[in-house]
C-alpha positions as CSV (number, residue, x, y, z in Angstrom):
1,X,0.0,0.0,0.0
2,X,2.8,2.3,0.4
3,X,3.7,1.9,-3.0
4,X,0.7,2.8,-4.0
5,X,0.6,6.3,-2.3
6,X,3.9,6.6,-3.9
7,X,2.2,6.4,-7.2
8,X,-0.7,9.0,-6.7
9,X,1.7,11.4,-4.7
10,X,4.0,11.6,-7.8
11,X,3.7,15.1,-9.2
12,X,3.4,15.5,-13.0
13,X,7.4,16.3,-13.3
14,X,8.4,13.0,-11.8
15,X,5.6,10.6,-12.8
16,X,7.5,7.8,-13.4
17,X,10.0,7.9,-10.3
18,X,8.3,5.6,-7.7
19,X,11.1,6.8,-5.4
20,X,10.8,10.7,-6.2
21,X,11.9,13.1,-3.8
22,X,8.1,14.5,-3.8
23,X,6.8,11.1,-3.3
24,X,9.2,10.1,-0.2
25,X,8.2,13.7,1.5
26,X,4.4,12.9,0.4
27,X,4.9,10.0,2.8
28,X,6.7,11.5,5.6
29,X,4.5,14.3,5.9
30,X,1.2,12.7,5.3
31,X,1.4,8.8,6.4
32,X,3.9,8.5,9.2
33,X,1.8,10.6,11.7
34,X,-0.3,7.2,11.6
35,X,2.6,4.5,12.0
36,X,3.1,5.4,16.0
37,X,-1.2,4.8,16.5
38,X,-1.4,1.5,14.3
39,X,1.5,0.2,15.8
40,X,0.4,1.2,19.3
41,X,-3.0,-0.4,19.0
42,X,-2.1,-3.6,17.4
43,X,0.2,-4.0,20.6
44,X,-1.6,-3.4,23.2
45,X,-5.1,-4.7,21.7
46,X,-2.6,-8.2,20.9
47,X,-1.9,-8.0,25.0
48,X,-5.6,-7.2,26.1
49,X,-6.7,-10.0,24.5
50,X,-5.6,-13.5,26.2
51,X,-6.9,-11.2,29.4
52,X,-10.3,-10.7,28.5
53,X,-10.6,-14.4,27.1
54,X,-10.0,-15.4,31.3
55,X,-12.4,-12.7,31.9
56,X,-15.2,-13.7,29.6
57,X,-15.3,-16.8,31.0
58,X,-14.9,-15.6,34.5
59,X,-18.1,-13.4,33.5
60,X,-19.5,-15.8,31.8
61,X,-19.8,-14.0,29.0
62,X,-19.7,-16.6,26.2
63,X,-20.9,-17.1,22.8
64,X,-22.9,-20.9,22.7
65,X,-23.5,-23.0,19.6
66,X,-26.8,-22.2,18.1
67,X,-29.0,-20.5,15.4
68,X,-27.2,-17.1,15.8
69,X,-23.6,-18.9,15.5
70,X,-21.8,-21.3,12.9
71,X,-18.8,-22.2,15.5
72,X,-19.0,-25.6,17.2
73,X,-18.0,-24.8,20.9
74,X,-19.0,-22.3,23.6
75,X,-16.8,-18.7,23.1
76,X,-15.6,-15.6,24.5
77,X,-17.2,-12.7,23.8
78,X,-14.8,-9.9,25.4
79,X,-13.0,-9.0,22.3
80,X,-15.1,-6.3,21.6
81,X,-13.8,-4.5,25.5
82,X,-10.0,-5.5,23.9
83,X,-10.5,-3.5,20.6
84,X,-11.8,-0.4,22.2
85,X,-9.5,-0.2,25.4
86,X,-6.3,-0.8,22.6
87,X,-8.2,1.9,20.3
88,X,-7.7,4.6,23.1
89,X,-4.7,3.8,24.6
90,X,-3.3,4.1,20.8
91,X,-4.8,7.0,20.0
92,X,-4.4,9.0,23.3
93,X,-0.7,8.9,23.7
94,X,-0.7,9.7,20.2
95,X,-2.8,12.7,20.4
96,X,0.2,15.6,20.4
97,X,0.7,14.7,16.9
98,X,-3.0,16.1,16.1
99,X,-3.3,19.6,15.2
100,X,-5.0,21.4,18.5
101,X,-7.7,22.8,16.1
102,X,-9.3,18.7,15.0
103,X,-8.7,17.4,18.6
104,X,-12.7,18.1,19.7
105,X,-13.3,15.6,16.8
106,X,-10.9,13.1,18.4
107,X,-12.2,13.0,21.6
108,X,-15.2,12.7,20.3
109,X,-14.5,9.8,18.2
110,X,-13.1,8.1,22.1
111,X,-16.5,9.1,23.9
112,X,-18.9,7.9,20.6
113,X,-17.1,5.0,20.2
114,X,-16.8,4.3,23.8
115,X,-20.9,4.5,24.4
116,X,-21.2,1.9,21.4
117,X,-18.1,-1.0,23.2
118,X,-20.0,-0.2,26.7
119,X,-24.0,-0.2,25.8
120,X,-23.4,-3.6,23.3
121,X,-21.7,-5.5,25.9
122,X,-25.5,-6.1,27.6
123,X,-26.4,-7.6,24.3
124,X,-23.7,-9.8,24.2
125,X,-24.6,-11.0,28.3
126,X,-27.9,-11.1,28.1
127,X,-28.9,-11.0,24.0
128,X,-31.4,-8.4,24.5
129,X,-34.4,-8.3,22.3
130,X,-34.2,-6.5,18.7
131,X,-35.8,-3.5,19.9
132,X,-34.0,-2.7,22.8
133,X,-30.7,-3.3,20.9
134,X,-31.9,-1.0,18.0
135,X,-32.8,1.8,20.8
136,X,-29.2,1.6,21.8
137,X,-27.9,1.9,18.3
138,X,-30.0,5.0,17.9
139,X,-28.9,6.6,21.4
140,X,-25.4,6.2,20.3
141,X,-26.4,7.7,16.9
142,X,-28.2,10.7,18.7
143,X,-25.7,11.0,21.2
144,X,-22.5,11.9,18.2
145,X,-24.8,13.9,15.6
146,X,-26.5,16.2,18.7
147,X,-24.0,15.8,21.5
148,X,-21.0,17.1,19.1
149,X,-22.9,18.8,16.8
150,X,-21.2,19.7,13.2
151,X,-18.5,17.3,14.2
152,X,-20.4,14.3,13.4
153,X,-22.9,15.8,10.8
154,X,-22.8,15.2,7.1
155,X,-23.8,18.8,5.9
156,X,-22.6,18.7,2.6
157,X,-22.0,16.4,-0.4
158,X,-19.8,17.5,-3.5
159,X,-20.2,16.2,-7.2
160,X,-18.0,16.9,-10.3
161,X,-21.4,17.9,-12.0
162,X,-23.1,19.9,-9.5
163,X,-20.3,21.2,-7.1
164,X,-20.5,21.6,-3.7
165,X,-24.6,20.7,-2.2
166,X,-25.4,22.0,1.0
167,X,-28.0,19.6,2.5
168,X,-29.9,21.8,5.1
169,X,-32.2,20.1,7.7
170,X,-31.4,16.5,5.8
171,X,-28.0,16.8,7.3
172,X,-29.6,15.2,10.8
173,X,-31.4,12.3,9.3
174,X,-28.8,11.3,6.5
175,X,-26.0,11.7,9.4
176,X,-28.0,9.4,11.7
177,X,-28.9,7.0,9.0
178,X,-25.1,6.7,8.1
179,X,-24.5,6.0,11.6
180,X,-26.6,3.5,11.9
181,X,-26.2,2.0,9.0
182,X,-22.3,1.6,9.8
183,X,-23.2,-0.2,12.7
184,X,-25.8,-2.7,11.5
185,X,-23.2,-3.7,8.2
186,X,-20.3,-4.5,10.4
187,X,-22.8,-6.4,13.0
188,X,-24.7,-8.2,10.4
189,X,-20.6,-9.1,8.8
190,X,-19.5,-10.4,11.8
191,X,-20.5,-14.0,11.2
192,X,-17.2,-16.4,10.3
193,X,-14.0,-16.2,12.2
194,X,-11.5,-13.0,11.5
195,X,-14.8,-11.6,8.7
196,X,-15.4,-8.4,10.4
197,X,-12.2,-7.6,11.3
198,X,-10.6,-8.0,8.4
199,X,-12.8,-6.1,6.1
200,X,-12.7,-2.7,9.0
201,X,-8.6,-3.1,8.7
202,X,-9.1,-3.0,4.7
203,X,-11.2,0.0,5.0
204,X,-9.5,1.7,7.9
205,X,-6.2,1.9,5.3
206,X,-8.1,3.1,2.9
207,X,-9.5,6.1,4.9
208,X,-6.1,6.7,6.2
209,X,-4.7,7.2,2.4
210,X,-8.0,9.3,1.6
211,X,-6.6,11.3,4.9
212,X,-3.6,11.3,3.7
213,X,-4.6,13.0,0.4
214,X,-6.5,15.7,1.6
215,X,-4.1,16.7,5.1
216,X,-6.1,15.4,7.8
217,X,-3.9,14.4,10.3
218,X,-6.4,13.7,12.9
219,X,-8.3,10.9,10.2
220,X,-4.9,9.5,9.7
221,X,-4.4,9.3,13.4
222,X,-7.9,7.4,14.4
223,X,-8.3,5.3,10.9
224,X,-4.5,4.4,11.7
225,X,-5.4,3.2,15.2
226,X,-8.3,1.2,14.1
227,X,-6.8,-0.7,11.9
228,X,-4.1,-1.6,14.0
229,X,-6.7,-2.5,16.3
230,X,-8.0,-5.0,14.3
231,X,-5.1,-6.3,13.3
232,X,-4.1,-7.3,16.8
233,X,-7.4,-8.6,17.2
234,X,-7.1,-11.2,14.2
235,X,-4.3,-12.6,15.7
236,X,-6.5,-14.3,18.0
237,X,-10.0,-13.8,15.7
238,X,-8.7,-15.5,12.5
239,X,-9.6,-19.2,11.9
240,X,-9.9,-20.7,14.1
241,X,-10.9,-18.1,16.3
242,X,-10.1,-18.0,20.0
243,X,-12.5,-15.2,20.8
244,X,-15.1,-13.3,19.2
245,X,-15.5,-9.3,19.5
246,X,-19.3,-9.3,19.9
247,X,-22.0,-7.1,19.2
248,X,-19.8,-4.9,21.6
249,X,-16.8,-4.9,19.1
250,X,-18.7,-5.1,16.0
251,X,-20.6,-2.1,17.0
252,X,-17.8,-0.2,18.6
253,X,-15.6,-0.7,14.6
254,X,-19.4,0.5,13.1
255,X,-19.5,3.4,15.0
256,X,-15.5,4.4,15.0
257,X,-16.0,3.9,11.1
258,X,-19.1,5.9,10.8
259,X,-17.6,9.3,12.6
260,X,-14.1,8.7,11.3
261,X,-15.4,8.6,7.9
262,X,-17.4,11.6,8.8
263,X,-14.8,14.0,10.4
264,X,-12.8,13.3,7.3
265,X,-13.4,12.0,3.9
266,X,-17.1,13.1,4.1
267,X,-16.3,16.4,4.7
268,X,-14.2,17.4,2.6
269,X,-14.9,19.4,-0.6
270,X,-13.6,17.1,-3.0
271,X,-15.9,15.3,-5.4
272,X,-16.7,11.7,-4.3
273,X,-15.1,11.8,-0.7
274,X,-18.1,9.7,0.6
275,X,-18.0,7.0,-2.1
276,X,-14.8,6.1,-0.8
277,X,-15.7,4.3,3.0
278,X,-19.1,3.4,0.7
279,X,-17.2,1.5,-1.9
280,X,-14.8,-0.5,0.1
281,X,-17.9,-1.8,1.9
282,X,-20.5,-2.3,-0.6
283,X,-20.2,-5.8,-0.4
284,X,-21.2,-6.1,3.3
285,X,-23.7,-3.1,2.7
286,X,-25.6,-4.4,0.1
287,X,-25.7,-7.9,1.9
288,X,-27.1,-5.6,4.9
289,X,-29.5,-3.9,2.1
290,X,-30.9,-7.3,0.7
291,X,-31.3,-9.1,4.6
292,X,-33.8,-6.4,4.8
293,X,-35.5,-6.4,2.2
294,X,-35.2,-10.5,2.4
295,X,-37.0,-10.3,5.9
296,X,-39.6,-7.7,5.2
297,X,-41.0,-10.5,2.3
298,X,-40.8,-13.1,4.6
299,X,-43.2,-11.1,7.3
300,X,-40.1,-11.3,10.1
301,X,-38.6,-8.7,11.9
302,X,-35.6,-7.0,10.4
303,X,-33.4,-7.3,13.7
304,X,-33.9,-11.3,13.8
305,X,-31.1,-12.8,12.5
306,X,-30.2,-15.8,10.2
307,X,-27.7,-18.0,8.3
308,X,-28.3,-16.3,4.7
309,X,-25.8,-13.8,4.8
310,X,-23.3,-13.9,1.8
311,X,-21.0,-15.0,3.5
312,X,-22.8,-17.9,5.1
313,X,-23.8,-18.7,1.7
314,X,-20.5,-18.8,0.6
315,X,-19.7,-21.5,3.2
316,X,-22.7,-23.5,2.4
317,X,-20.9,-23.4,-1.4
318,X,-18.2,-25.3,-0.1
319,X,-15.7,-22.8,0.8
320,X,-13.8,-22.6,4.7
321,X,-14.2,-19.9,6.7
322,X,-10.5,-18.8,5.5
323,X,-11.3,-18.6,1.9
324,X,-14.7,-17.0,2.6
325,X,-12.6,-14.1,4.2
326,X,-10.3,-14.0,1.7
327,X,-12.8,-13.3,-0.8
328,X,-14.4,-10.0,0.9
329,X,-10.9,-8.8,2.3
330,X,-10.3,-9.1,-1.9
331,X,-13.5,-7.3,-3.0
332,X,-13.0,-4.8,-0.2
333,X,-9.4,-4.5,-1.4
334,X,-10.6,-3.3,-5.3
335,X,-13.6,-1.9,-4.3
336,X,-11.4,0.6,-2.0
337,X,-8.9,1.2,-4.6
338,X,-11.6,2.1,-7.0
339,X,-12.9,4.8,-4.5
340,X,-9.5,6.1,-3.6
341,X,-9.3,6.4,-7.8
342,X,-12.5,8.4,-7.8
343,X,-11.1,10.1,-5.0
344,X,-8.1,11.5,-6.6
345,X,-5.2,8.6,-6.5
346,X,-5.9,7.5,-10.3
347,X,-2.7,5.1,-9.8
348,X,-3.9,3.5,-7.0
349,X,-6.0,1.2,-8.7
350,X,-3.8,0.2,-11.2
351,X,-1.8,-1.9,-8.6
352,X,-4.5,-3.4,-6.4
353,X,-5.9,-4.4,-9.4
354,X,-2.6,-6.4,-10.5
355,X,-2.6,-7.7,-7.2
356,X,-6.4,-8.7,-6.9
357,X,-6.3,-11.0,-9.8
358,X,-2.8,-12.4,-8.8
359,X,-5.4,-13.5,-5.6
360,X,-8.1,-14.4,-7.2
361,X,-6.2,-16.5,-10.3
362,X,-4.4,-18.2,-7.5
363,X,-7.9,-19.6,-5.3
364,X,-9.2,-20.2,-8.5
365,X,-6.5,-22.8,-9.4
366,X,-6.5,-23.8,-5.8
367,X,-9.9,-24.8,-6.1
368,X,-10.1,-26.5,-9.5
369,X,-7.1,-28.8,-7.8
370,X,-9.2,-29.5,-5.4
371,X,-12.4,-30.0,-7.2
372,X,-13.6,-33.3,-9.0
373,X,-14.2,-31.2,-12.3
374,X,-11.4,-31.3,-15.1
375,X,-10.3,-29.5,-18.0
376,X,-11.1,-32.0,-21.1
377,X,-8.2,-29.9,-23.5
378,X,-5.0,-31.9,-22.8
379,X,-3.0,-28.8,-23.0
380,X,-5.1,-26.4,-20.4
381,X,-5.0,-29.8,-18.5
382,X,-1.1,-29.5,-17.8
383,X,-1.1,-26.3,-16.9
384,X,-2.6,-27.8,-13.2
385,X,-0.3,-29.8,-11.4
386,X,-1.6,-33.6,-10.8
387,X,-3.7,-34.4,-7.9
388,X,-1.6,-35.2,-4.5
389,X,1.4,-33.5,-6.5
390,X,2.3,-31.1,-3.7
């Protein structure tokens, strides 16, 4: 991914030098403020966690086999408390680096995000019922759009056609939809081991090279931390999981990625600054979009929840839970390169790309290996290596 900054931050008299004196300050200046955060947060998330394991079973806050789970044995459920308490111990000893002008947004990013890891954790003790657990997703909405005011609030949108589109009064409701729509999509994602966590990290980077683009040290510095956060949290999430974040920690990454995505990329007046966090999670938001609609037809309440997730699907179609993340931290990959495209770094995609079907070419011949179906041409036939071969 650093390369690929290095290729939109070339200016036009040094386009082809990867290594270009403007490129290598582009980077200093803009991307290391967010090395010292990620790195913080993966660390101390990666030594909260065999903690709060004891605890959840000390608590007896566990995660049982049944309709709402695919795993096979009883689970943890603290992860969630790890994430957050590794999210602010990252970000405030890191908070000198942020101008003293875009540190009101920080702390309230801490206090939002807080409210979401704290209020959840009932859910995950108790499994509340759906409309208790929805009330608490809108208090938390209400709480960052009234409580911080302009912070939080999407008041604008700009478009290459139409310029700069003040949106008035429908600032409240499209903020507090976006809100809660962040938190539902990484809920309703968290469903196979290291899912949710993985996609967050993919889009956290992309937010911090967004940042990046446009100056915003503070993004840079809270995008930075959550991803580090979840990648210290996938050391112990990824299949086979050890412990599971919860509707605590799935919530606490929807929230942290709602306002994040608000104080920065959405704010800005550059054309297609939201489609960015939108794009890199269109996969899980338009599985959140059709489980909606899917219920509604079926008479049942939106909240109740069920194996027909895409990514349930995609187990059902034979892959592992490995694979199955590997195919949305792929499409989350691309899909985020395509925003940050749109969003100014036109290079950017070039190289994901390259990569992305290097990924995809390589499951793809993984799976026909593995599959009882052949290739009848004798020459595409050699091109796989024989059965038991490796």
């Amino acid at each position: 991914m650093v390369a690929a900054y290095v290729l939109a931050a070339s200016t036009s008299s040094s386009e082809s030098d990867f290594f270009s004196v403007n490129s290598l300050i582009a980077i200093r200046d803009h991307l290391l403020p967010g090395l010292w955060p990620m790195l913080l947060a993966f660390a101390a998330t990666a030594a909260l966690v065999p903690f709060m394991i004891w605890l959840s079973r000390r608590l007896g806050v566990i995660a049982h086999p049944g309709d709402r789970h695919v795993h096979s044995k009883p689970m943890p459920m603290l992860g969630g408390m790890a994430m957050f308490i590794g999210f602010a111990v990252a970000i405030a000893l890191t908070v000198p680096e942020v101008p003293l002008q875009d540190r009101i947004e920080v702390v309230g990013v801490l206090i939002v995000s807080a409210l979401a890891a704290i209020f959840l954790i009932a859910d995950d003790r108790w499994s509340l019922p759906p409309l208790t657990k929805f009330g608490l997703q809108i208090l938390i909405a209400l709480i960052a759009v009234f409580a911080f005011g302009k912070e939080f609030q999407i008041t604008f949108v700009s478009l290459p056609w139409a310029g700069i589109i003040q949106l008035g009064w429908l600032a409240i409701p499209i903020s507090l939809f976006w809100i809660l729509g962040m938190q539902n999509t990484v809920n309703l994602l968290d469903g196979v081991d290291g899912l949710a966590a993985g996609v967050v990290l993919i889009v956290a980077v992309t937010l911090v090279f967004a940042a990046a683009g446009t100056r915003q040290t503070d993004v840079v510095v809270l995008a930075a931390g959550l991803a580090g956060v979840c990648g210290g949290f996938l050391l112990f999430n990824f299949s086979p999981a050890r412990i599971f974040m919860g509707d605590s920690g799935s919530h606490f990454l929807g929230t942290a990625l709602a306002v994040i995505s608000i104080a920065g990329v959405a704010k800005v007046a550059v054309a297609f600054a939201l489609v960015v966090p939108v794009l890199a999670l269109a996969l899980p938001i338009a599985d959140t979009a059709w489980a909606i609609v899917r219920r509604g037809r079926m008479k049942a309440s939106v909240a109740q929840p069920d194996l027909k997730h895409i990514h349930h699907r995609l187990l059902d179609f034979g892959l592992d839970a490995r694979q199955t993340c590997f195919v949305f931290y792929s499409a989350s990959g691309l899909l985020g390169a395509v925003g940050l495209m749109l969003f100014g770094h036109k290079r950017i995609v070039a190289v994901v790309l390259v990569a992305w079907l290097v990924l995809v070419s390589t499951f793809v011949a993984d799976r026909l290996q593995k599959s009882t179906w052949r290739l009848e041409h004798p020459y595409l036939r050699r091109l796989l290596p024989e059965p038991g071969s490796r």
